[in-house]
C-alpha positions, 0 to 999 in steps of 0.5 A: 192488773190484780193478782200475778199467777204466782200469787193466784191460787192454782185451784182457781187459775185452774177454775179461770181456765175451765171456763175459759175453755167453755167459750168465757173469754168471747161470751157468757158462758151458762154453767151451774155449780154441779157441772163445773165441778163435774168439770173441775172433779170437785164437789158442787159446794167447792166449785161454788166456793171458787166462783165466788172467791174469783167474782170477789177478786174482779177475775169473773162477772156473774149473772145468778139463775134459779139453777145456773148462772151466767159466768164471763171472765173479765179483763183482768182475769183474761190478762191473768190467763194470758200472763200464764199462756206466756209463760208456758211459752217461755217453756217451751221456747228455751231452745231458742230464747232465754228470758230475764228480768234484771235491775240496772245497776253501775259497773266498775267502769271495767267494760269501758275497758275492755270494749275500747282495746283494738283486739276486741274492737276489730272483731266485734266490728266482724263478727257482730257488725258494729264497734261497741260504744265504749262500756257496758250496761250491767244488769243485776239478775236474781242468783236463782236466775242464774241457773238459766244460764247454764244452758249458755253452755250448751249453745254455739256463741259468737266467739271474740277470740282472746290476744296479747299485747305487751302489757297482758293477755286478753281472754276470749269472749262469747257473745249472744244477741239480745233485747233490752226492753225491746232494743237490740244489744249483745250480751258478753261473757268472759269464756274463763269468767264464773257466771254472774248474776250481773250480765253485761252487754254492749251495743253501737249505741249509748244504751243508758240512754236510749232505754232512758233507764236510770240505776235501779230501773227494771229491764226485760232481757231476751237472749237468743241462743240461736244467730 
């Protein structure tokens, strides 16, 4: 697609974006030099040096006039345009959704574990409506993503109230709905376990292979905050 927005320049996002506001998605849009950087509060010279520095990068298409030109945006500055209206909608939607991008990654065989103990099993069948496949899939975050999760806490979850057996006691477990790549699954946390960078999930179904997902693939994560 060309350049993501946060490699792309902000002056010339902000240039793609004037002219998108001019009507330059759908048509042509007539502008000269002089009224763009009107527009953009910069000289003429340095709105003539952005639109060449967008045609050059294929963000643009130019018909050159005696006084004014003929500007279109092109398919991959649309997309460019697009990938930044997602992410203000990111913004403003983390009330409702928290977005990832993690790498699967193996886990130590521990969610097998915990997920086949009848104390878990009763009441994720309750309160989620599914036994859990035995396991879980684990997804490595960035560290600095994990700052989103905090917000977690604030939130009301569905909670897996901890038990004891004979052997040991098991801790209580808050659970948020989700997609993997579009496929529904639920994320677990530990309630007196720290935050990790991997986050685990469980669902009625093999997930590894329903995703067709091998270690080291990237998977989209949404979390709902709300039921």
């Amino acid at each position: 697609m060309g350049e993501k927005n946060g490699f792309m320049k902000v002056y010339l996002l902000q240039t793609l974006k004037e002219i998108a506001l001019l009507g330059g998605i759908k048509n042509k849009v007539e502008i000269s030099s002089k009224e763009l950087g009107k527009q953009l509060h910069t000289s003429q010279q340095t709105a003539s040096r952005y639109l060449l520095e967008l045609d050059k990068k294929g963000f643009i298409q130019r018909e050159l006039g005696i006084k004014k030109q003929l500007i279109k945006i092109t398919d991959s500055g649309e997309n460019l345009l697009q990938d930044e209206y997602v992410d203000y909608q990111r913004i403003f939607e983390l009330s409702d959704k928290l977005y990832f991008k993690g790498t699967l990654t193996s886990g130590l065989g521990e969610g097998r574990y915990y997920t086949e103990q009848k104390g878990y099993v009763k009441q994720f069948k309750e309160k989620l409506g599914f036994s859990p496949y035995p396991g879980t899939l684990n997804i490595e975050i960035e560290h600095v993503e994990k700052n989103k999760l905090r917000l977690l806490k604030d939130h009301k979850a569905i909670t897996i109230e901890g038990f004891n057996t004979d052997n040991r006691t098991f801790g209580n477990v808050r659970c948020f709905k989700a997609r993997l790549n579009n496929t529904k699954a639920v994320l677990v946390l530990p309630l007196r376990g720290h935050y990790s960078h991997i986050l685990e999930f469980i669902s009625p179904i093999f997930l590894r292979k329903k995703l067709d997902v091998e270690d080291g693939d990237s998977i989209n994560i949404v979390i709902y905050l709300k039921e």
